[in-house]
C-alpha positions in Angstrom: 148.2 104.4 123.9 146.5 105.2 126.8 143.2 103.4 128.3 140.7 105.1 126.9 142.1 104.9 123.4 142.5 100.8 124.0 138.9 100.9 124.9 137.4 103.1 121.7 140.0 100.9 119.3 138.3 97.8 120.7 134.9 99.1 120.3 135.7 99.8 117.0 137.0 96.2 115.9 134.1 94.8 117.7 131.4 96.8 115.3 133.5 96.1 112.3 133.6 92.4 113.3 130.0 92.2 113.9 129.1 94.1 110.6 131.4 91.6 108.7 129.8 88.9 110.1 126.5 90.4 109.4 126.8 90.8 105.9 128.8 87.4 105.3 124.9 85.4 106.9 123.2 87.9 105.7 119.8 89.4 106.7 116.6 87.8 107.3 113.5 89.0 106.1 110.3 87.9 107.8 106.8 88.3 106.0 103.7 87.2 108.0 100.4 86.7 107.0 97.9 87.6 109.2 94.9 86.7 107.4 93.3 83.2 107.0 93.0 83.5 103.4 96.3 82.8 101.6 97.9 85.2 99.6 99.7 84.5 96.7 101.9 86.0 93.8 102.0 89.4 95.8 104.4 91.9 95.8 106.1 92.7 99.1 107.3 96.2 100.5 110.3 96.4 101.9 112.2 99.1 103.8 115.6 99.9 101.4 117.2 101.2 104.1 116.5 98.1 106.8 118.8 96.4 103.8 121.2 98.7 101.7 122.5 100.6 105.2 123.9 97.0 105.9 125.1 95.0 102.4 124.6 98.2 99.9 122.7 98.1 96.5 124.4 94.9 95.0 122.7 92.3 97.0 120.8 89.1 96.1 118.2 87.3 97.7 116.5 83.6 98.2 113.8 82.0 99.8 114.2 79.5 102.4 114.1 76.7 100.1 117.0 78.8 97.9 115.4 80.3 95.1 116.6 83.3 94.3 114.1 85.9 93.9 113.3 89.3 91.5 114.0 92.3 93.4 113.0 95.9 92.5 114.3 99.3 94.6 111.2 102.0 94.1 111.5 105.7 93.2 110.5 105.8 96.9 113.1 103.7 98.6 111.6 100.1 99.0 112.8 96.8 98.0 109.9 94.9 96.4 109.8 90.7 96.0 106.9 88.4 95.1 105.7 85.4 97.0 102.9 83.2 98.0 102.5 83.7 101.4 99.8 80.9 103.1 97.2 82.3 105.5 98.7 82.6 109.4 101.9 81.3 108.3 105.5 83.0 108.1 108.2 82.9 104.9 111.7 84.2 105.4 113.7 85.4 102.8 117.4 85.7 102.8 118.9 88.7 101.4 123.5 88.8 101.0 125.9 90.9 100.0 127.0 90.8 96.2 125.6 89.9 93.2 124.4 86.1 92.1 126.7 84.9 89.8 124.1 82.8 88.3 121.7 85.6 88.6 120.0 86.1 84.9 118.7 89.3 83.4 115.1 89.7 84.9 112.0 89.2 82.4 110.0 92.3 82.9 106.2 92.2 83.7 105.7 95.6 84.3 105.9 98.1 82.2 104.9 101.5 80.4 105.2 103.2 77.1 104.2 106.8 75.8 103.4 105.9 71.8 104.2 109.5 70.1 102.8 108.5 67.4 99.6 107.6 67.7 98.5 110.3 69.7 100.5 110.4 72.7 99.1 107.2 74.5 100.1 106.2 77.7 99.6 102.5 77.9 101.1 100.2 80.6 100.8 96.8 81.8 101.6 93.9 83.8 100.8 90.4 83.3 96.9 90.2 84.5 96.1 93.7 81.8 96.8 96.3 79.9 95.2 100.3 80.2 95.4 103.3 78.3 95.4 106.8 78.9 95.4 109.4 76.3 97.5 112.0 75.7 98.3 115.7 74.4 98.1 115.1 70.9 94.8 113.7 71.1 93.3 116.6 72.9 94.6 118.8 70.5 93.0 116.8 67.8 89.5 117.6 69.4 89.3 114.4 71.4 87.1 113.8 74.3 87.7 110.9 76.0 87.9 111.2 79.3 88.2 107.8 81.4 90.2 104.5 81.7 90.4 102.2 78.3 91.6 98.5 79.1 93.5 96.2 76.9 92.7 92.8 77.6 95.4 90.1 78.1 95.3 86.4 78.1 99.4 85.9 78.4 101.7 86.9 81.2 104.3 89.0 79.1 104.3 92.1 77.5 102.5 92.8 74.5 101.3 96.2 73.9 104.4 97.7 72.0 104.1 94.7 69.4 100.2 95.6 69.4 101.1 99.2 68.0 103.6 98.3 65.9 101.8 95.8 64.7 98.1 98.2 64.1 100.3 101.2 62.3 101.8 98.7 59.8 99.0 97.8 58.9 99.3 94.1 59.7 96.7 93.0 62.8 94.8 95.1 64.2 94.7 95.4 67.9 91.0 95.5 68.2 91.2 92.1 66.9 92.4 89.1 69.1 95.6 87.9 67.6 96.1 85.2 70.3 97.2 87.5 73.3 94.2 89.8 73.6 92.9 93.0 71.9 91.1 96.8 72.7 87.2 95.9 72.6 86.5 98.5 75.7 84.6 101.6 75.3 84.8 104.5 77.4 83.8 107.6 75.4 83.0 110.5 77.9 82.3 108.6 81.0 85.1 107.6 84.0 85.7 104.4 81.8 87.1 101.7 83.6 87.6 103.4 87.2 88.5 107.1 86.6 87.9 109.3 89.2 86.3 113.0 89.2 85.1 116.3 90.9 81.4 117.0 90.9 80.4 120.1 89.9 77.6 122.2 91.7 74.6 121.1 89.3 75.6 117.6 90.3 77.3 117.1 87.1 80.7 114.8 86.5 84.0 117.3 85.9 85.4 115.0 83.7 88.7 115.2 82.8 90.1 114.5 79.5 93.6 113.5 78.5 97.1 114.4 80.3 99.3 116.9 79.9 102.6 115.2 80.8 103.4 111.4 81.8 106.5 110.8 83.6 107.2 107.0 83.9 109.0 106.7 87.1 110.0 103.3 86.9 109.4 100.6 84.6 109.4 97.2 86.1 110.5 94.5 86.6 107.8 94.0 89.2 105.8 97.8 89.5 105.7 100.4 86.7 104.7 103.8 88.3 103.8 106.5 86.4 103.0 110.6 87.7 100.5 111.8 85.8 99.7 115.5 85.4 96.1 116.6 83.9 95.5 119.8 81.9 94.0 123.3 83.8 90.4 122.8 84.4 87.5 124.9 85.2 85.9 124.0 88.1 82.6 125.6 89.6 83.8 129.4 90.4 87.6 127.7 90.1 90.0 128.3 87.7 93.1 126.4 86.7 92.3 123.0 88.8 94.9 120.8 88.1 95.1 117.6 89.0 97.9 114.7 89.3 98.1 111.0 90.1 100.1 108.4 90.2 99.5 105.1 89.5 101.0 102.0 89.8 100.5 98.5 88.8 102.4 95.4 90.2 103.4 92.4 88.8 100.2 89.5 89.9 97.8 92.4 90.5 94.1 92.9 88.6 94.2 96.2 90.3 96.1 99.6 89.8 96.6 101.8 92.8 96.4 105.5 92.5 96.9 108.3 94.3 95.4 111.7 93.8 96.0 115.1 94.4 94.2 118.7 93.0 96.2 122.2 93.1 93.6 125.4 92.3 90.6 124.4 94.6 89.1 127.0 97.0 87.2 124.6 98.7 86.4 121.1 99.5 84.6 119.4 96.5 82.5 116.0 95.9 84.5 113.4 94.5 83.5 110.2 92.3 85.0 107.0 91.2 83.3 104.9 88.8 82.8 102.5 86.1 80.7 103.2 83.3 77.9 100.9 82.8 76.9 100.1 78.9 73.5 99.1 77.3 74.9 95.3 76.5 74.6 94.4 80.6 72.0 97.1 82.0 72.8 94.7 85.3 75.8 93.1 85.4 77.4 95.3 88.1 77.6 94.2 92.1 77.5 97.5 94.5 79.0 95.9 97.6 76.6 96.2 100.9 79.5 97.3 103.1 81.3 99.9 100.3 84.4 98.2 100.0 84.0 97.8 95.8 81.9 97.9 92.8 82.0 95.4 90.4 81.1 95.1 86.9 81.0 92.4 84.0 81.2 94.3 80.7 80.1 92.4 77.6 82.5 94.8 75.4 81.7 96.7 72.0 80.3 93.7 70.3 79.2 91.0 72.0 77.8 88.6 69.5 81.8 88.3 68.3 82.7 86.4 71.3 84.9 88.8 72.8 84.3 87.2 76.6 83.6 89.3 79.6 85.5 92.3 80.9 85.6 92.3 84.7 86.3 95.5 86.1 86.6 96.8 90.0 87.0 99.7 92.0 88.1 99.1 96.0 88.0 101.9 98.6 90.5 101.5 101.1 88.4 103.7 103.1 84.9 103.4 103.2 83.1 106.3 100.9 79.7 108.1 102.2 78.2 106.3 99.7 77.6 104.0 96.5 75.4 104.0 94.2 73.9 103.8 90.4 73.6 106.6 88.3 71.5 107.0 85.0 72.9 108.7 82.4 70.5 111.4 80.7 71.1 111.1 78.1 73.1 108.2 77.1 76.4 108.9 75.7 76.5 106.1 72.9 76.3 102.9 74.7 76.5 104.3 77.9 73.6 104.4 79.9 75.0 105.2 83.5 77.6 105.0 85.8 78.4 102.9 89.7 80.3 105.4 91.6 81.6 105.9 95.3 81.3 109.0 96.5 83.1 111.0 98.9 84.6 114.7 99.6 88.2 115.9 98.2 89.7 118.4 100.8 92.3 120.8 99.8 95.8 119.6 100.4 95.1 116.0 101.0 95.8 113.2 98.7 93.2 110.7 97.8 93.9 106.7 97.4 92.2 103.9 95.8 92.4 100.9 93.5 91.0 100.0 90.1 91.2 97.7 87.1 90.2 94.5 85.2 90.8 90.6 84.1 89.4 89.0 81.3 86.8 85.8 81.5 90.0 84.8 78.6 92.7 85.9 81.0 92.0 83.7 84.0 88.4 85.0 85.6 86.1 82.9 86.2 82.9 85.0 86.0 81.6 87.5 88.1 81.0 86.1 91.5 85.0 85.2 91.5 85.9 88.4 90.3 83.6 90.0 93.7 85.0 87.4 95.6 89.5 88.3 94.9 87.8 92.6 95.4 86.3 91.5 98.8 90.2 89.7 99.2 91.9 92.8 98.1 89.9 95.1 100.6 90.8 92.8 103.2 94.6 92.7 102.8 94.4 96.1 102.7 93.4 96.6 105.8 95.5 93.7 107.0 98.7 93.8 105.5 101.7 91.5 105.2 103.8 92.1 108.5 106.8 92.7 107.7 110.1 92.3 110.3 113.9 92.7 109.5 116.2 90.6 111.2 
């Protein structure tokens, strides 16, 4: 062999070393937190590629005190873990190559379901809430529903399935609180709990109502992501708007995050986000001074049953032009107006923001706390967890 060939053969047992004894200590993963507010049970995003190019999809990974942890590889190539992650202070996490052999079947927190029959719901949840969405059958039927409906929770594993099954056999309800929560939310034809919505010309809300398919990307065991796709809409002088979102909903999160998009639009439009505001608290909603969220405490369809408090939020990521309350004329039922953001939906782009609820009996502790974890959310969003590969 002749010198060069000595020279690539040793270059080649030197990489192989190294990777071996990559993969046998393994690969660090950094997260800092940059705030001074801690930040706990949140999911962290991970490049896939930063860890499957080096010890492939079977890996496992701990914590530095060597807990192994829940991992979950996305539709979109990221590794997500949960942790608690002080404020200005650093966690590593460890991840190997191979399997745990102790490792258990995950419990899954997150997680969606299309119920065929009862009208083609789309429902999902984690362990903070439950939402609903409804679906093709229900349109068919004549329905009009437009926004968000919530399913309150007060336990930390899945229970909508067991709700259905449980309200078609006729044996509990799920507008009755069996012990893990029920449907006491109203939404009627209003943006419900955090829709969004074009504006049309005479200032009116183009509300959509029901999808047209639900594809459930991926179901747990720490996000469920679904890609929503809304029937043909008329829009102002447009025809056939269509929109599509997708929205996902981690494990420890009161909020969902969504994404949307509109094919069929000429022009740039006004855009809303909202939450519909009902005659049983004319003023329980918080319209934050610097437009990161609106807040609301909703006192649900009937109050004087003890039902608790619904808190529900919408952040902005990015500032909108504005915020504001809106009457209704007239009402629609119990609704008597709407808080919305506003803002302009261009052609092409996609639009992101964040909404959902907790429960006064799911772990929220009134309305100032419930302003107080939306001011917190805007502010990790615009300081995320930094996130280093070693």
């Amino acid at each position: 062999m002749n010198l060069s060939g000595i020279k690539s053969l040793s270059v080649a047992v030197a990489a192989i070393a190294i990777c071996l004894c990559s993969c046998s200590r393994g690969v660090t993963v950094s997260v800092y937190n940059p705030s001074e507010k801690a930040r706990n049970a949140q999911v962290v995003e991970i490049d896939a590629s930063s860890i499957t190019d080096r010890l492939g999809v079977d890996f496992n990974v701990k914590d530095s005190q060597g807990n192994p942890l829940v991992t979950q590889i996305t539709y979109d190539n990221k590794i997500l873990l949960q942790g608690d992650f002080p404020g200005k202070e650093t966690r590593k996490f460890v991840f190997r190559k191979g399997k745990d052999r102790n490792e258990s079947v995950p419990e899954v927190y997150c997680m969606g379901q299309i119920r065929h029959d009862m009208q083609d719901d789309f429902t999902w949840e984690n362990d903070r809430g439950g939402y609903r969405l409804y679906g093709p059958s229900y349109r068919a039927k004549g329905g009009n529903v437009s926004g968000y409906d919530i399913w309150t929770k007060s336990v930390d594993y899945p229970v909508l399935s067991a709700r259905y099954d449980d309200h078609m056999a006729g044996c509990g309800s799920y507008h009755k609180d069996h012990g893990t929560g029920m449907d006491v939310y109203t939404v009627g034809r209003t943006l419900g709990a955090g829709m969004n919505a074009l504006m049309l010309p005479s200032g009116e809300i183009a509300y959509p109502c029901a999808y047209q398919e639900c594809d459930i990307i991926e179901n747990g065991p720490l996000r469920m992501t679904a890609k929503i796709t809304c029937y043909p809409e008329t829009v102002g002088e447009d025809q056939g708007v269509v929109e599509t979102r997708t929205i996902s909903l981690d494990k420890g999160s009161w909020l969902n995050r969504t994404e949307i998009s509109y094919t069929g639009l000429s022009g740039e439009y006004p855009m809303v986000n909202g939450i519909v505001v009902h005659k049983q608290n004319t003023k329980g909603y918080v319209l934050d001074e610097g437009k990161r969220f609106l807040a609301y405490g909703d006192l649900t369809d009937d109050k004087e049953k003890g039902n608790g408090i619904i808190f529900i939020g919408v952040v902005n990521p990015e500032a909108p032009d504005s915020v504001a309350y809106h009457p209704l004329e007239p009402n629609a039922g119990d609704a008597v107006g709407h808080i919305m953001s506003h803002t302009s939906y261009r052609p092409g782009e996609n639009y992101v923001y964040y909404w959902g609820s907790g429960w006064s009996k799911g772990g929220v502790r009134g309305l100032k706390a419930w302003t107080e974890y939306l001011g917190d959310f805007h502010e990790a969003l615009r300081n995320p967890l930094e996130v280093r590969v070693k």
